[in-house]
MARVOSE-116329 format. One record per residue (C-alpha): residue number from 1; residue in three letters; x, y, z. Coordinates in steps of 0.05 Angstrom, whole numbers, m for minus. Layout:
MARVOSE-116329
  nr rest      X      Y      Z
 NUM  ALA      X      Y      Z
...
END
This chain:
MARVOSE-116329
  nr rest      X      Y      Z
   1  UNK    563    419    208
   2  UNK    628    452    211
   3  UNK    652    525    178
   4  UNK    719    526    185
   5  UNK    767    582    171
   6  UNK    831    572    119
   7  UNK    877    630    111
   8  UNK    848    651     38
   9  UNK    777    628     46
  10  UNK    713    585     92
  11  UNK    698    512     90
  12  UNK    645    462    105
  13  UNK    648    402    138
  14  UNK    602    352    163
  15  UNK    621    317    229
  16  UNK    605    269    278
  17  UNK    571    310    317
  18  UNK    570    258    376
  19  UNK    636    258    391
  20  UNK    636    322    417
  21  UNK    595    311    471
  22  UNK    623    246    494
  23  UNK    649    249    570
  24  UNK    721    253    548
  25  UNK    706    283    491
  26  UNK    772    341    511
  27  UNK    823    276    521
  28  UNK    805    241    456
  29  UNK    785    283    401
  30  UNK    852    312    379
  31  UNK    879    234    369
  32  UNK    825    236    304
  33  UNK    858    283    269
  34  UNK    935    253    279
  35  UNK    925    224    203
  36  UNK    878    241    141
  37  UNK    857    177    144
  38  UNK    836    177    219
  39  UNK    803    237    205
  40  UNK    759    220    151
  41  UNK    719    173    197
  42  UNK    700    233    239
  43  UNK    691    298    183
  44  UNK    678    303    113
  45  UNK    696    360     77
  46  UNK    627    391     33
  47  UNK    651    458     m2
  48  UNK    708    503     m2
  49  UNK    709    571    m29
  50  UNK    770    625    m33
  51  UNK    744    696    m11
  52  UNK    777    759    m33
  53  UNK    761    796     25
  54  UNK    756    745     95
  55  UNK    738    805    144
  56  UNK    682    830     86
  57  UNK    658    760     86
  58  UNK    634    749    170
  59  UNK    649    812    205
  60  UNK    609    849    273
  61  UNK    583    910    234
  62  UNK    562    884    169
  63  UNK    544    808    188
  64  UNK    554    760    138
  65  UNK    562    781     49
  66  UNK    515    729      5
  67  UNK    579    687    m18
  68  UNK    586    649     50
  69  UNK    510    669     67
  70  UNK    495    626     m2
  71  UNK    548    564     26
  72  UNK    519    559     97
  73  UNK    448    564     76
  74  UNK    459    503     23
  75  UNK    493    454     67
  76  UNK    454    471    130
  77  UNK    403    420    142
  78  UNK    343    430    185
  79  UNK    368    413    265
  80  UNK    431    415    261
  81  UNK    491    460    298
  82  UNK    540    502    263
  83  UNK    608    485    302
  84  UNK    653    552    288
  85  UNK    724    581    305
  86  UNK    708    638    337
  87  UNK    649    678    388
  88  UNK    635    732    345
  89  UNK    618    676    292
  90  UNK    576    653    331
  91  UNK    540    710    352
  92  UNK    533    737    278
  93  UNK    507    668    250
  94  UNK    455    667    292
  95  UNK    430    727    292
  96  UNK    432    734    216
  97  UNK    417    664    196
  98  UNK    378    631    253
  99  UNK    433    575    256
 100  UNK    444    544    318
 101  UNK    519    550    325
 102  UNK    574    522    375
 103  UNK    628    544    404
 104  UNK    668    513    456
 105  UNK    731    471    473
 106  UNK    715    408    436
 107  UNK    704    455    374
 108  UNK    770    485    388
 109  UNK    800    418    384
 110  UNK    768    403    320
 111  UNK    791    460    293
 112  UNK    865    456    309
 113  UNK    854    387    287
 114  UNK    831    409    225
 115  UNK    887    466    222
 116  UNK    939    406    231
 117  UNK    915    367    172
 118  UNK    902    440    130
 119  UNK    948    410     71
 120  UNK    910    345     70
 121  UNK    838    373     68
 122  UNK    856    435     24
 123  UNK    921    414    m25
 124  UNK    905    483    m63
 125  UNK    914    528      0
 126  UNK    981    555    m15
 127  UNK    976    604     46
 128  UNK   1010    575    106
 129  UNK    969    552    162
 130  UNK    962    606    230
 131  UNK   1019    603    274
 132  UNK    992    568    337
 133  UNK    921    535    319
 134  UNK    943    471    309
 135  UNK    943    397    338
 136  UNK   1004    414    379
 137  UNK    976    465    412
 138  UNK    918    415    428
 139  UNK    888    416    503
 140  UNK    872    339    495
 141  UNK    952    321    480
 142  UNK    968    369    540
 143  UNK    936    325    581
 144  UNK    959    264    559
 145  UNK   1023    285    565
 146  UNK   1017    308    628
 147  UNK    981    253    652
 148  UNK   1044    206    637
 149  UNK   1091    256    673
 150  UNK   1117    300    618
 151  UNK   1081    368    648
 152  UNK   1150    406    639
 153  UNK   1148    390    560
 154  UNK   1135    443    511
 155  UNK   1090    417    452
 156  UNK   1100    482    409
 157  UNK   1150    450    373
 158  UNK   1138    369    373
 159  UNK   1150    331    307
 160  UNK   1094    283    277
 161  UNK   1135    226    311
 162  UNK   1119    249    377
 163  UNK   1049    269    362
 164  UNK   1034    191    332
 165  UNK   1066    159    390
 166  UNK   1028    204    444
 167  UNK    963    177    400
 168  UNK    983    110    398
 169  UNK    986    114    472
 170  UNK    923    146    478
 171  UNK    890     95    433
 172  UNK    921     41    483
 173  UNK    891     77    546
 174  UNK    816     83    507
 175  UNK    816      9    490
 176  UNK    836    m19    565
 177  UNK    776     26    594
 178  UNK    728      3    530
 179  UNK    751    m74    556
 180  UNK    736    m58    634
 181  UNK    672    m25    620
 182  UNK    651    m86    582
 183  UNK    674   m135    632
 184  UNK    654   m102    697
 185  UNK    591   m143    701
 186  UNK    646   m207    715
 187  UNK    649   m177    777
 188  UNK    592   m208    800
 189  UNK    632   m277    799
 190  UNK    690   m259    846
 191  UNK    635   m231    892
 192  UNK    578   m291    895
 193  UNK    632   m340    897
 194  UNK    694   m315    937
 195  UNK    656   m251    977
 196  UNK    708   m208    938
 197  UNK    689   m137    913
 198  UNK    723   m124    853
 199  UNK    682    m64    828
 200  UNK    733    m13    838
 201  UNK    796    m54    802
 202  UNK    827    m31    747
 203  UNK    824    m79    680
 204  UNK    891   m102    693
 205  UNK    857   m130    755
 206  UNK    803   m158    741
 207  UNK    826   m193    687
 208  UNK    886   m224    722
 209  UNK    832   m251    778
 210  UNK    786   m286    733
 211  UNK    849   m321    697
 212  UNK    878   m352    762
 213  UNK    816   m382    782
 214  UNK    799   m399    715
 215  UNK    862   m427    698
 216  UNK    901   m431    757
 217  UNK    957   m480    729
 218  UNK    971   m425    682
 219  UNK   1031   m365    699
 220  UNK   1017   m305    706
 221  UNK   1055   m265    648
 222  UNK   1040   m192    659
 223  UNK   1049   m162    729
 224  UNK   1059   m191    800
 225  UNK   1001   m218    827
 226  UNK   1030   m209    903
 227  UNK   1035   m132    889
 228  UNK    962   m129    851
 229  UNK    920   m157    916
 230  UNK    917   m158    984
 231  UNK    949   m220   1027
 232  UNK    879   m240   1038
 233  UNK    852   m228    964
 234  UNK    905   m273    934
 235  UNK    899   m330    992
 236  UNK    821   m326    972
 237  UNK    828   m333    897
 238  UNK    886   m389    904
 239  UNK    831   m429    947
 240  UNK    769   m413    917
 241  UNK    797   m433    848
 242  UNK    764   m502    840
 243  UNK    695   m466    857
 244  UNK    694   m429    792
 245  UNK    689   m496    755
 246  UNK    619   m493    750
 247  UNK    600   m434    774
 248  UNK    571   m410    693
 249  UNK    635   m368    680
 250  UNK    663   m390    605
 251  UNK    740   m401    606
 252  UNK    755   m387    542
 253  UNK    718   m315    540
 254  UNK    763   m306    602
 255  UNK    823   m334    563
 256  UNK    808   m288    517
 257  UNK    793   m226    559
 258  UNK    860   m238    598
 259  UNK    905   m237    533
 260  UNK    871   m174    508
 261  UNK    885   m141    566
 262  UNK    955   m159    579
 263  UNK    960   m147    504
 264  UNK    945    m71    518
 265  UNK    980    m50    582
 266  UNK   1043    m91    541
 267  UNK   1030    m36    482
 268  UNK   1024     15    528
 269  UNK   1083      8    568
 270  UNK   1128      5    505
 271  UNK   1090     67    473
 272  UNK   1104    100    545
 273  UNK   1185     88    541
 274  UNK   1176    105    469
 275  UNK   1136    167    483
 276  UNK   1199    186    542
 277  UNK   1254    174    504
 278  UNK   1226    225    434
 279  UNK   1212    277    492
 280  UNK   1271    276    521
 281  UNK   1307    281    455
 282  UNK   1263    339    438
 283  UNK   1273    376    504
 284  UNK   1355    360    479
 285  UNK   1343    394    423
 286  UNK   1297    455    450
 287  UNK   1355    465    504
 288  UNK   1409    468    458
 289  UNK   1376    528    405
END
Protein backbone atom coordinates (compact mmCIF):
# COMPACT_ATOMS: atom_id res chain seq x y z
CA UNK A 1 0.00 0.00 0.00
CA UNK A 2 1.10 3.29 -1.04
CA UNK A 3 -0.05 7.06 0.43
CA UNK A 4 1.19 9.29 -1.78
CA UNK A 5 1.30 13.05 -1.55
CA UNK A 6 -0.32 15.40 -4.54
CA UNK A 7 -0.01 19.09 -4.14
CA UNK A 8 -3.91 19.63 -3.04
CA UNK A 9 -4.50 16.32 -1.37
CA UNK A 10 -3.27 12.17 -0.30
CA UNK A 11 -3.68 9.10 -2.40
CA UNK A 12 -3.76 5.40 -2.19
CA UNK A 13 -2.21 2.99 -4.13
CA UNK A 14 -1.72 -0.55 -4.13
CA UNK A 15 1.66 -1.86 -5.42
CA UNK A 16 3.74 -4.64 -6.17
CA UNK A 17 5.18 -4.76 -3.20
CA UNK A 18 7.94 -7.26 -4.44
CA UNK A 19 9.55 -5.22 -6.60
CA UNK A 20 10.93 -3.21 -4.07
CA UNK A 21 12.95 -5.58 -2.63
CA UNK A 22 14.33 -7.18 -5.64
CA UNK A 23 18.36 -7.00 -5.74
CA UNK A 24 18.28 -4.21 -8.29
CA UNK A 25 15.39 -3.00 -7.22
CA UNK A 26 17.33 1.03 -7.28
CA UNK A 27 18.43 0.35 -11.18
CA UNK A 28 15.02 -0.78 -12.42
CA UNK A 29 12.16 0.60 -10.71
CA UNK A 30 12.06 4.15 -12.18
CA UNK A 31 11.83 2.41 -15.94
CA UNK A 32 8.00 1.33 -14.58
CA UNK A 33 6.82 4.48 -14.37
CA UNK A 34 8.32 5.94 -17.99
CA UNK A 35 4.51 5.38 -19.32
CA UNK A 36 0.90 5.07 -17.67
CA UNK A 37 0.66 2.04 -19.19
CA UNK A 38 3.96 0.54 -17.81
CA UNK A 39 2.93 1.71 -14.71
CA UNK A 40 -0.32 0.19 -14.27
CA UNK A 41 1.30 -3.30 -14.15
CA UNK A 42 3.15 -2.28 -11.02
CA UNK A 43 0.42 0.34 -8.90
CA UNK A 44 -3.14 0.80 -8.91
CA UNK A 45 -4.51 3.78 -7.79
CA UNK A 46 -7.57 3.06 -4.73
CA UNK A 47 -8.81 6.58 -3.51
CA UNK A 48 -7.94 10.12 -3.87
CA UNK A 49 -9.13 12.83 -1.72
CA UNK A 50 -8.40 16.84 -1.93
CA UNK A 51 -7.61 18.23 1.68
CA UNK A 52 -8.13 21.79 2.59
CA UNK A 53 -5.51 21.94 4.96
CA UNK A 54 -2.29 19.23 3.91
CA UNK A 55 -0.12 20.18 7.11
CA UNK A 56 -3.63 19.83 9.36
CA UNK A 57 -4.05 16.54 7.71
CA UNK A 58 -0.37 14.47 8.90
CA UNK A 59 1.60 16.78 10.95
CA UNK A 60 4.35 16.02 14.22
CA UNK A 61 2.21 17.69 16.91
CA UNK A 62 -1.24 16.81 16.13
CA UNK A 63 -0.69 13.30 14.22
CA UNK A 64 -3.01 12.48 11.73
CA UNK A 65 -7.16 14.46 11.42
CA UNK A 66 -9.97 11.50 10.79
CA UNK A 67 -10.26 12.42 6.92
CA UNK A 68 -6.93 10.58 5.97
CA UNK A 69 -7.15 8.57 9.40
CA UNK A 70 -10.74 7.26 7.80
CA UNK A 71 -8.73 6.57 4.02
CA UNK A 72 -5.74 4.66 5.45
CA UNK A 73 -7.74 2.65 7.92
CA UNK A 74 -10.22 1.44 4.89
CA UNK A 75 -7.69 0.36 2.35
CA UNK A 76 -5.16 -1.02 4.84
CA UNK A 77 -5.38 -4.69 4.90
CA UNK A 78 -4.12 -6.80 7.70
CA UNK A 79 0.01 -7.41 6.95
CA UNK A 80 0.70 -5.14 4.82
CA UNK A 81 3.37 -1.92 4.69
CA UNK A 82 2.43 1.56 4.18
CA UNK A 83 5.23 2.85 1.62
CA UNK A 84 5.26 6.85 2.33
CA UNK A 85 7.12 10.09 1.08
CA UNK A 86 8.50 11.24 3.91
CA UNK A 87 10.18 10.07 7.79
CA UNK A 88 8.01 11.99 9.83
CA UNK A 89 5.17 10.02 7.95
CA UNK A 90 6.41 7.35 8.89
CA UNK A 91 7.00 7.92 12.34
CA UNK A 92 3.40 9.42 12.88
CA UNK A 93 1.62 6.44 11.06
CA UNK A 94 2.87 4.17 13.20
CA UNK A 95 2.60 5.45 16.16
CA UNK A 96 -1.01 6.58 15.69
CA UNK A 97 -2.25 3.81 13.55
CA UNK A 98 -0.12 0.77 14.21
CA UNK A 99 0.72 0.60 10.40
CA UNK A 100 3.82 -0.81 9.43
CA UNK A 101 5.21 1.86 7.18
CA UNK A 102 8.33 2.18 4.74
CA UNK A 103 10.47 4.50 3.94
CA UNK A 104 13.49 4.18 1.93
CA UNK A 105 15.10 4.64 -1.58
CA UNK A 106 13.05 2.30 -3.58
CA UNK A 107 9.97 4.24 -2.12
CA UNK A 108 11.61 7.36 -3.15
CA UNK A 109 11.72 6.03 -6.60
CA UNK A 110 8.21 5.15 -6.58
CA UNK A 111 7.32 8.22 -5.61
CA UNK A 112 9.11 10.39 -8.14
CA UNK A 113 7.78 7.84 -10.38
CA UNK A 114 4.51 8.52 -9.38
CA UNK A 115 5.21 12.41 -9.31
CA UNK A 116 6.30 11.99 -13.13
CA UNK A 117 3.08 10.43 -14.24
CA UNK A 118 0.99 13.01 -11.58
CA UNK A 119 -1.25 14.12 -14.71
CA UNK A 120 -1.92 10.56 -15.71
CA UNK A 121 -2.98 9.16 -12.26
CA UNK A 122 -4.73 12.43 -11.10
CA UNK A 123 -6.23 14.39 -14.49
CA UNK A 124 -8.20 16.70 -11.84
CA UNK A 125 -4.97 17.91 -10.00
CA UNK A 126 -4.72 21.30 -11.45
CA UNK A 127 -1.82 22.22 -9.02
CA UNK A 128 1.49 21.68 -10.65
CA UNK A 129 3.63 18.88 -9.57
CA UNK A 130 6.83 19.83 -6.83
CA UNK A 131 9.76 21.16 -8.51
CA UNK A 132 12.34 18.37 -8.27
CA UNK A 133 10.43 14.97 -7.14
CA UNK A 134 10.22 13.57 -10.28
CA UNK A 135 11.51 10.66 -12.63
CA UNK A 136 14.32 12.87 -13.75
CA UNK A 137 15.59 13.37 -10.72
CA UNK A 138 15.51 9.47 -10.36
CA UNK A 139 18.68 7.67 -8.65
CA UNK A 140 17.94 4.51 -10.86
CA UNK A 141 18.33 6.73 -14.39
CA UNK A 142 21.47 8.31 -12.71
CA UNK A 143 22.97 5.25 -12.79
CA UNK A 144 22.12 4.11 -15.97
CA UNK A 145 23.35 6.95 -17.36
CA UNK A 146 26.30 6.89 -15.76
CA UNK A 147 26.86 3.46 -16.24
CA UNK A 148 26.97 4.10 -20.23
CA UNK A 149 29.41 7.04 -19.73
CA UNK A 150 27.23 10.08 -19.55
CA UNK A 151 28.25 10.94 -15.65
CA UNK A 152 28.82 14.71 -16.71
CA UNK A 153 24.99 14.93 -17.92
CA UNK A 154 22.52 16.85 -16.04
CA UNK A 155 19.00 15.11 -15.95
CA UNK A 156 17.18 18.18 -14.34
CA UNK A 157 16.10 19.11 -17.54
CA UNK A 158 15.83 15.85 -19.97
CA UNK A 159 12.78 15.64 -22.30
CA UNK A 160 10.47 12.38 -22.41
CA UNK A 161 12.61 11.38 -25.49
CA UNK A 162 15.58 10.92 -23.55
CA UNK A 163 13.94 9.44 -20.58
CA UNK A 164 12.18 6.49 -23.10
CA UNK A 165 15.36 5.85 -24.79
CA UNK A 166 17.46 5.57 -21.44
CA UNK A 167 14.43 2.92 -20.56
CA UNK A 168 14.51 1.23 -23.60
CA UNK A 169 18.14 0.65 -22.94
CA UNK A 170 17.55 -0.40 -19.60
CA UNK A 171 14.89 -2.85 -20.67
CA UNK A 172 17.67 -4.21 -23.21
CA UNK A 173 20.29 -4.65 -20.38
CA UNK A 174 17.40 -6.55 -17.90
CA UNK A 175 16.48 -8.95 -20.68
CA UNK A 176 20.31 -10.08 -21.72
CA UNK A 177 20.96 -10.84 -17.80
CA UNK A 178 17.16 -12.59 -17.53
CA UNK A 179 18.65 -14.78 -20.83
CA UNK A 180 22.18 -15.58 -19.03
CA UNK A 181 20.68 -16.45 -15.83
CA UNK A 182 18.50 -18.88 -17.58
CA UNK A 183 21.12 -20.36 -19.67
CA UNK A 184 24.02 -20.55 -17.25
CA UNK A 185 23.28 -24.20 -16.54
CA UNK A 186 24.63 -24.76 -20.55
CA UNK A 187 27.71 -24.28 -19.04
CA UNK A 188 27.97 -27.51 -17.99
CA UNK A 189 28.36 -28.59 -21.81
CA UNK A 190 31.43 -26.50 -22.70
CA UNK A 191 32.93 -27.89 -19.43
CA UNK A 192 32.19 -31.93 -19.59
CA UNK A 193 32.99 -31.90 -23.17
CA UNK A 194 35.79 -29.34 -24.05
CA UNK A 195 37.28 -28.79 -20.14
CA UNK A 196 36.20 -25.09 -20.75
CA UNK A 197 34.84 -22.98 -17.78
CA UNK A 198 32.45 -20.69 -19.01
CA UNK A 199 30.77 -19.71 -15.72
CA UNK A 200 32.00 -16.27 -15.54
CA UNK A 201 31.09 -15.24 -19.47
CA UNK A 202 28.92 -12.78 -20.20
CA UNK A 203 25.58 -13.82 -22.40
CA UNK A 204 27.13 -12.53 -25.40
CA UNK A 205 29.56 -15.33 -24.68
CA UNK A 206 28.14 -18.03 -23.94
CA UNK A 207 25.79 -17.87 -26.46
CA UNK A 208 28.26 -17.33 -29.27
CA UNK A 209 30.19 -20.69 -27.91
CA UNK A 210 27.30 -23.03 -27.96
CA UNK A 211 26.41 -21.71 -31.67
CA UNK A 212 29.91 -22.54 -33.15
CA UNK A 213 29.95 -25.89 -31.93
CA UNK A 214 26.47 -26.36 -32.58
CA UNK A 215 26.49 -25.06 -35.86
CA UNK A 216 29.86 -24.53 -36.81
CA UNK A 217 29.23 -24.06 -40.71
CA UNK A 218 27.27 -21.11 -39.67
CA UNK A 219 28.95 -17.15 -39.45
CA UNK A 220 29.19 -15.58 -36.77
CA UNK A 221 27.01 -12.27 -37.15
CA UNK A 222 27.42 -10.33 -33.97
CA UNK A 223 30.96 -9.69 -32.61
CA UNK A 224 34.45 -11.15 -33.34
CA UNK A 225 34.91 -14.37 -32.08
CA UNK A 226 38.99 -13.88 -32.09
CA UNK A 227 38.46 -10.84 -29.63
CA UNK A 228 35.64 -12.82 -27.37
CA UNK A 229 38.15 -15.90 -26.35
CA UNK A 230 41.35 -16.77 -25.72
CA UNK A 231 43.78 -18.34 -28.63
CA UNK A 232 43.32 -21.53 -26.81
CA UNK A 233 39.42 -21.23 -26.13
CA UNK A 234 38.65 -20.70 -29.79
CA UNK A 235 41.25 -23.51 -31.10
CA UNK A 236 39.21 -25.79 -28.47
CA UNK A 237 35.69 -25.00 -29.58
CA UNK A 238 36.75 -25.12 -33.52
CA UNK A 239 38.02 -28.85 -32.65
CA UNK A 240 35.71 -30.06 -30.25
CA UNK A 241 32.79 -29.06 -32.52
CA UNK A 242 31.84 -32.51 -33.91
CA UNK A 243 31.78 -33.79 -30.13
CA UNK A 244 28.66 -31.78 -29.37
CA UNK A 245 26.75 -33.94 -31.90
CA UNK A 246 25.55 -36.12 -29.41
CA UNK A 247 26.52 -34.93 -26.49
CA UNK A 248 22.26 -34.22 -25.34
CA UNK A 249 22.58 -30.43 -26.20
CA UNK A 250 19.30 -29.45 -28.54
CA UNK A 251 20.41 -27.27 -31.58
CA UNK A 252 17.56 -25.58 -32.17
CA UNK A 253 17.05 -24.25 -28.36
CA UNK A 254 20.68 -23.09 -29.06
CA UNK A 255 19.59 -21.60 -32.43
CA UNK A 256 17.23 -20.00 -30.68
CA UNK A 257 19.14 -18.76 -27.63
CA UNK A 258 21.93 -17.38 -29.98
CA UNK A 259 19.43 -15.12 -32.08
CA UNK A 260 17.85 -13.76 -28.91
CA UNK A 261 20.88 -12.73 -27.68
CA UNK A 262 22.45 -11.14 -30.60
CA UNK A 263 18.94 -9.74 -31.01
CA UNK A 264 19.53 -7.74 -27.71
CA UNK A 265 23.09 -6.50 -27.60
CA UNK A 266 21.96 -5.36 -31.53
CA UNK A 267 19.00 -3.22 -29.67
CA UNK A 268 21.19 -2.13 -27.26
CA UNK A 269 23.93 -0.85 -29.15
CA UNK A 270 21.51 1.24 -31.35
CA UNK A 271 19.56 2.49 -28.16
CA UNK A 272 23.24 3.37 -26.80
CA UNK A 273 24.17 5.72 -30.06
CA UNK A 274 20.59 6.81 -29.77
CA UNK A 275 20.77 7.49 -26.07
CA UNK A 276 24.50 9.63 -27.05
CA UNK A 277 23.46 11.49 -29.68
CA UNK A 278 19.77 13.10 -27.54
CA UNK A 279 22.43 13.82 -24.72
CA UNK A 280 24.66 15.49 -26.53
CA UNK A 281 22.00 17.58 -28.13
CA UNK A 282 20.63 18.33 -24.77
CA UNK A 283 23.99 19.28 -23.20
CA UNK A 284 23.92 21.72 -26.78
CA UNK A 285 21.10 23.12 -25.64
CA UNK A 286 21.86 23.43 -21.68
CA UNK A 287 25.24 25.16 -22.83
CA UNK A 288 23.78 27.58 -25.00
CA UNK A 289 20.86 29.16 -22.23
Amino acid sequence: MVMFETPSGFAVFYADGISLYEPDAMQNLWGNFVTENRANHIVWRKDFQVFADKADAINLDDGLNSQLTDMLLKWHQPGQKLAVGKPEYKTIIEARLGIPCLFDEPVMEVMRGLNYLMHSFFPEEKSKQAEGECLRMSRGLRMLVDRYGFDDVKLDNVNECIIETACMLNDCDRCLKSIGESWRGASAFLEGVSSINSQDWDTLKLATALKMVCFSEEKIVFGDPHEMFSADELSTLVADAHKYEDCGILKGTVGRFYNRTVFMYESRAKGQRRLSRRLKRHMKKLNKK
